[in-house]
C-alpha positions as CSV (number, residue, x, y, z in Angstrom):
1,X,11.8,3.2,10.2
2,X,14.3,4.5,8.1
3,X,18.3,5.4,8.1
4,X,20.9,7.6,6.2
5,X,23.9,6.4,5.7
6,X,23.4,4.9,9.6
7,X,21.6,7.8,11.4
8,X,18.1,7.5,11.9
9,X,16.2,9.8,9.9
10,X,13.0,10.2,7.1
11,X,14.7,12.5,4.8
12,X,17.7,12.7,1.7
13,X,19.2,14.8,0.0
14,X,17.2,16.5,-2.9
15,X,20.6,16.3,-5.1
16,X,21.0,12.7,-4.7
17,X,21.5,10.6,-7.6
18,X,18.7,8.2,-6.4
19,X,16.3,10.9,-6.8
20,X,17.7,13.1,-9.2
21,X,18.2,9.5,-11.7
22,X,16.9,6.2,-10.0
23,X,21.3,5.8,-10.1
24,X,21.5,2.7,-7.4
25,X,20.7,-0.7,-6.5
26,X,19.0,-2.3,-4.1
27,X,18.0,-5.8,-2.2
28,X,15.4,-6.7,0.5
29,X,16.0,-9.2,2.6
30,X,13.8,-11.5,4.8
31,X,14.2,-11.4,9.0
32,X,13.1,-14.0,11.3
33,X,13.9,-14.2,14.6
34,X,16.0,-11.0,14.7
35,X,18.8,-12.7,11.9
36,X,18.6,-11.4,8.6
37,X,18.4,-14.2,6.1
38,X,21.0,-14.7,3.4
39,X,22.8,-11.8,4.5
40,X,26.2,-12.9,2.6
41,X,24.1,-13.2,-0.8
42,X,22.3,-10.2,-0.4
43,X,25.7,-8.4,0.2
44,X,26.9,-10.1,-2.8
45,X,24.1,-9.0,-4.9
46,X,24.7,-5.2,-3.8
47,X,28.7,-6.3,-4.9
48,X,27.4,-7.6,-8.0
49,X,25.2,-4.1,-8.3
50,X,28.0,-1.2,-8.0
51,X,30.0,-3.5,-10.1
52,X,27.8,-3.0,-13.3
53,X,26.8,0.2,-12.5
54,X,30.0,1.4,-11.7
55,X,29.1,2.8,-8.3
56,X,31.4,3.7,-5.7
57,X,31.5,0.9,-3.0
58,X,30.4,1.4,0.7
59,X,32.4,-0.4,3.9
60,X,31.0,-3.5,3.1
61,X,31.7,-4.6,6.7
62,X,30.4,-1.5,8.0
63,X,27.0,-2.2,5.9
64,X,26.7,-6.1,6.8
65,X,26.7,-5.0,10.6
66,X,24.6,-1.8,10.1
67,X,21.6,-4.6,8.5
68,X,22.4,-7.2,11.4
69,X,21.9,-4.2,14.1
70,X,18.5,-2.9,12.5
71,X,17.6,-6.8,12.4
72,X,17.7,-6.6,16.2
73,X,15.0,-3.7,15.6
74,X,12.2,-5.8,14.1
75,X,9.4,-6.9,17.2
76,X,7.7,-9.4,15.4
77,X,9.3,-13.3,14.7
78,X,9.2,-12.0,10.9
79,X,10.3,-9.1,9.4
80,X,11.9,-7.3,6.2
81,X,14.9,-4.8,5.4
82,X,15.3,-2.3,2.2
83,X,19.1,-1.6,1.4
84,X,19.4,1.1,-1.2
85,X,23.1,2.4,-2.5
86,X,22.7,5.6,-4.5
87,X,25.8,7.0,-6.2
88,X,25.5,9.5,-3.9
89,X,25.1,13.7,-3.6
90,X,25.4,16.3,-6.1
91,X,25.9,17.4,-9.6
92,X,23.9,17.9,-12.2
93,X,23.2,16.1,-15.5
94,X,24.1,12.6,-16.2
95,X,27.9,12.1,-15.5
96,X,28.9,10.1,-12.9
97,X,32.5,11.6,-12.2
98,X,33.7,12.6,-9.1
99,X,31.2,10.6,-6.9
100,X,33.1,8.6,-4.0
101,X,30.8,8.4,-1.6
102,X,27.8,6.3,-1.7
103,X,24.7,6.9,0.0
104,X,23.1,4.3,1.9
105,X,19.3,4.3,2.8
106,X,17.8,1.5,4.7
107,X,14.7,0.5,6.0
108,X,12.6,-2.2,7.9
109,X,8.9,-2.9,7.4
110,X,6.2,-5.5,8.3
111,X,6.7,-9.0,6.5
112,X,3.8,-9.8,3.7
113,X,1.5,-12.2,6.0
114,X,-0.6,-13.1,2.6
115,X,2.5,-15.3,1.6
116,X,2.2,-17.6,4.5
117,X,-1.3,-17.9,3.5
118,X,-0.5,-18.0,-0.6
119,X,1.6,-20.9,0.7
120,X,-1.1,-23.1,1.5
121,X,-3.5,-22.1,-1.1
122,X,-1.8,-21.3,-4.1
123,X,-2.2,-18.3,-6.3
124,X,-3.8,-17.2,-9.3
125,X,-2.2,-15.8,-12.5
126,X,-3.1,-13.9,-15.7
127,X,-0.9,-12.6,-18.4
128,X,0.6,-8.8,-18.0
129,X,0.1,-6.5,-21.4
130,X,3.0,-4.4,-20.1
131,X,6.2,-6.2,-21.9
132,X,10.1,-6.0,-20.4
133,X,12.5,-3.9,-22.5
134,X,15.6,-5.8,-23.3
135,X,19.0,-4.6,-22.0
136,X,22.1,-7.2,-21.4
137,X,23.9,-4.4,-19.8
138,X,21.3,-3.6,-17.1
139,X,19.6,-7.2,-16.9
140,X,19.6,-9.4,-13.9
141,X,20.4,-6.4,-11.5
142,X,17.8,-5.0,-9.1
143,X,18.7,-1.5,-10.3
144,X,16.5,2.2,-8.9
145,X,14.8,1.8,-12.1
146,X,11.5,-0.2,-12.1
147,X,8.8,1.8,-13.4
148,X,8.1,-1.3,-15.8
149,X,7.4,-2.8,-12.5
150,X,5.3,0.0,-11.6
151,X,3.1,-0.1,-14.2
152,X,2.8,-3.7,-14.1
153,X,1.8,-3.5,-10.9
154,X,-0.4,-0.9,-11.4
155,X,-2.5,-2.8,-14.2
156,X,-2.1,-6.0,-12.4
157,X,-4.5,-4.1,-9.2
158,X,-7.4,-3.5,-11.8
159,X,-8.0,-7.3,-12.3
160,X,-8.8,-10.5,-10.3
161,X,-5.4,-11.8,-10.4
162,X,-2.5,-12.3,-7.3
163,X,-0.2,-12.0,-9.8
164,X,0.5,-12.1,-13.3
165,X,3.3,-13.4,-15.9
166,X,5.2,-10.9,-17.9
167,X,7.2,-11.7,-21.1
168,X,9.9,-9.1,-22.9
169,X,9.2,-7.5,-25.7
170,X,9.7,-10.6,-27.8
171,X,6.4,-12.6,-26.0
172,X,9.6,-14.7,-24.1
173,X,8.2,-15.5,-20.4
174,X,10.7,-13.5,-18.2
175,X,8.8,-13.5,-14.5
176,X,6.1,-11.8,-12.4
177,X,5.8,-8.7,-11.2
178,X,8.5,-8.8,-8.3
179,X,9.0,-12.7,-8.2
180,X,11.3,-15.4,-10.2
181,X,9.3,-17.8,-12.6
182,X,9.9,-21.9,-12.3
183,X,7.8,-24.6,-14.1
184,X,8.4,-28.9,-14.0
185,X,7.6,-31.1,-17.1
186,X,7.7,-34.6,-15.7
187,X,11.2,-34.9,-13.6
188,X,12.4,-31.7,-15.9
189,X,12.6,-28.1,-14.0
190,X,12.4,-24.6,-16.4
191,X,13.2,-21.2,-15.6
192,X,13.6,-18.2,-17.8
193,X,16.8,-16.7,-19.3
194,X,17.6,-13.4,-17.8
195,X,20.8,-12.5,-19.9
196,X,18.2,-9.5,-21.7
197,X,15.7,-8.7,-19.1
198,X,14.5,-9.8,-15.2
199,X,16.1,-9.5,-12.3
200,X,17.9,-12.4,-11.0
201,X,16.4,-13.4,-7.5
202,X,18.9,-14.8,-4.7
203,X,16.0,-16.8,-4.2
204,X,16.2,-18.5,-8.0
205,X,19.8,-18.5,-7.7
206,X,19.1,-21.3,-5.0
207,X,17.1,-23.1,-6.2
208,X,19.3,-23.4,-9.0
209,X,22.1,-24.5,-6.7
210,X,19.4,-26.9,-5.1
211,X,18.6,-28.5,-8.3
212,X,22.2,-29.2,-9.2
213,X,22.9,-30.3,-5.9
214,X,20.4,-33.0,-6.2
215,X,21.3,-33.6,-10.0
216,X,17.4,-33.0,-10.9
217,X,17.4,-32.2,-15.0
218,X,16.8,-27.8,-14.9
219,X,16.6,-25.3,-18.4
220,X,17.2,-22.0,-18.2
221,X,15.0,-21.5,-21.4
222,X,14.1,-18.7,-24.1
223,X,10.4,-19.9,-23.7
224,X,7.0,-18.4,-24.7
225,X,3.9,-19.0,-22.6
226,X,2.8,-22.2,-24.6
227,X,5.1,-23.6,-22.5
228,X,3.0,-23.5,-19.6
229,X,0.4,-25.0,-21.1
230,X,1.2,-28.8,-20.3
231,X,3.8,-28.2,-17.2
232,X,3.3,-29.8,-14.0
233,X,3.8,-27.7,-11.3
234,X,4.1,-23.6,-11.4
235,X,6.0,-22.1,-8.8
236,X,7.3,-18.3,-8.0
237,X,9.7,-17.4,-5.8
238,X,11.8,-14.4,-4.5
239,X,13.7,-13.6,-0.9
240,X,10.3,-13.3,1.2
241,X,8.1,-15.4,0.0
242,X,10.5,-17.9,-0.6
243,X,8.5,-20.0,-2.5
244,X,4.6,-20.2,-3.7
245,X,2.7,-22.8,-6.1
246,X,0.7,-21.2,-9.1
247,X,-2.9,-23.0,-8.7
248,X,-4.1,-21.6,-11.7
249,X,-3.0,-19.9,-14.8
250,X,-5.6,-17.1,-17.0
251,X,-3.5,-17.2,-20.3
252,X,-7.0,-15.6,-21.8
253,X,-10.5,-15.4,-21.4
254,X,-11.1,-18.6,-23.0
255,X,-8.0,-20.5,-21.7
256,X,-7.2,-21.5,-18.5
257,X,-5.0,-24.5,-16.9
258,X,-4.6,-25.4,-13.4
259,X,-1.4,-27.0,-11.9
260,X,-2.2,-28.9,-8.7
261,X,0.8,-31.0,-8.3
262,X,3.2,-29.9,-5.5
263,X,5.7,-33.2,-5.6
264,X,8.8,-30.9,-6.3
265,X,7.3,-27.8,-4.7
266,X,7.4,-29.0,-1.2
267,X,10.8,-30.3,-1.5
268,X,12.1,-26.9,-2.7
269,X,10.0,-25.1,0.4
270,X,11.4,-27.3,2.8
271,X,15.2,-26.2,1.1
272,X,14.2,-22.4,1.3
273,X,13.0,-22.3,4.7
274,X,16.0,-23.7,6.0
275,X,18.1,-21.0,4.7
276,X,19.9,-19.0,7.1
């Protein structure tokens, strides 16, 4: 089911900037129970979003209440809800003067049952051949753009794998295809640096605030995939999942490890799911 700047409808604008460009940001957000999940982060990504794109701001409290109504929408104990904000309607070429009002397109959807079951079990990695461009100006954000992702994914569903790891254009480990990357060495946590490429999950920013809550020793690290080679535990994460261990990892043909410690993993699970 989708919406249009709050009316219920399928369609857009052919002139909008999100089609004309991929001009936007968006977030997705994790229901349970009818209560979206992290709503204040979320809102505060989309903030963070316009900022650096320089988009014109929706009514923020107008927005916040539209995603707790369609929350009320979702019949099943979990759920999930798209928030897209395009710069809006009209023009032509790439200036963005004159643009005031924002479109917003939302949406809800089934939640992703295979994580409850990737939970328990653990998932299975290889090594992506598509590479991350680098760009500190668009980095972190989860901007319209992601045909890298696209084409990750899209090489990712001719092999075996769940998922696989993707470095920048340097051979630096960034993250997966739509999920944040942590590793432990010993009592010592790792997570990429996203200053030049990634997106940077709510879900990793938690964990983050987890770790320095409990004063546990965390990197954010320019690191290759070597790294990986004598680490602990593996975990990804993003908003829905919140959280999965990486049972094994394909680095090539010839080279495999698997990881099946989960001593800091089921603390930080525990942490996520009692997120409200």
């Amino acid at each position: 089911m989708y919406w249009v700047n709050g009316q219920q409808q399928n369609t857009v604008d052919a002139s909008d900037r999100a089609v004309q460009f991929g001009d936007g940001c968006f977030t997705t957000l994790l229901v349970e129970n009818n209560q979206p999940i992290m709503l204040s982060a979320h809102i505060e990504r989309l903030k963070q979003g316009c900022e650096a794109l320089f988009l014109p701001f929706p009514d923020w409290n107008w927005l916040k209440n539209h995603i707790i109504d369609i929350a009320t929408t979702i019949e099943t104990s979990k759920g999930v809800i798209k928030v897209i904000i395009s710069r809006g309607i009209g023009g032509r070429g790439y200036s963005s003067k004159g643009f005031i009002t924002p479109t917003i397109i939302t949406s809800n959807s089934l939640y992703p049952s295979h994580y409850l079951n990737q939970q328990l079990s653990g998932v299975l990695l290889g090594m992506s051949p598509i590479l991350l461009g680098k760009n500190s100006m668009l980095a972190g954000i989860k901007h319209l753009n992601r045909l890298e992702q696209i084409l990750i994914k899209h090489h990712l569903e001719t092999t075996k794998f769940d998922d696989v790891l993707v470095c920048d254009n340097e051979g630096y480990l960034i993250e997966a295809n739509a999920s944040n990357l942590f590793w432990r060495k010993g009592d010592s946590i790792f997570t990429p640096n996203l200053t030049a490429s990634g997106v940077n999950g709510i879900m990793r920013q938690q964990i983050l605030q987890f770790a320095k809550q409990r004063t546990w020793d965390i990197h954010v690290v320019k690191e290759k995939p070597q790294t990986l080679f004598d680490a602990d535990e593996v975990w990804l994460t993003n908003a829905l999942m919140p959280i999965i261990p990486v049972a094994q990892i394909e680095f090539s043909d010839d080279k495999r490890y698997q990881y099946p410690s989960r001593d800091y993993y089921d603390v930080v699970l525990q942490c996520c799911l009692s997120l409200k």
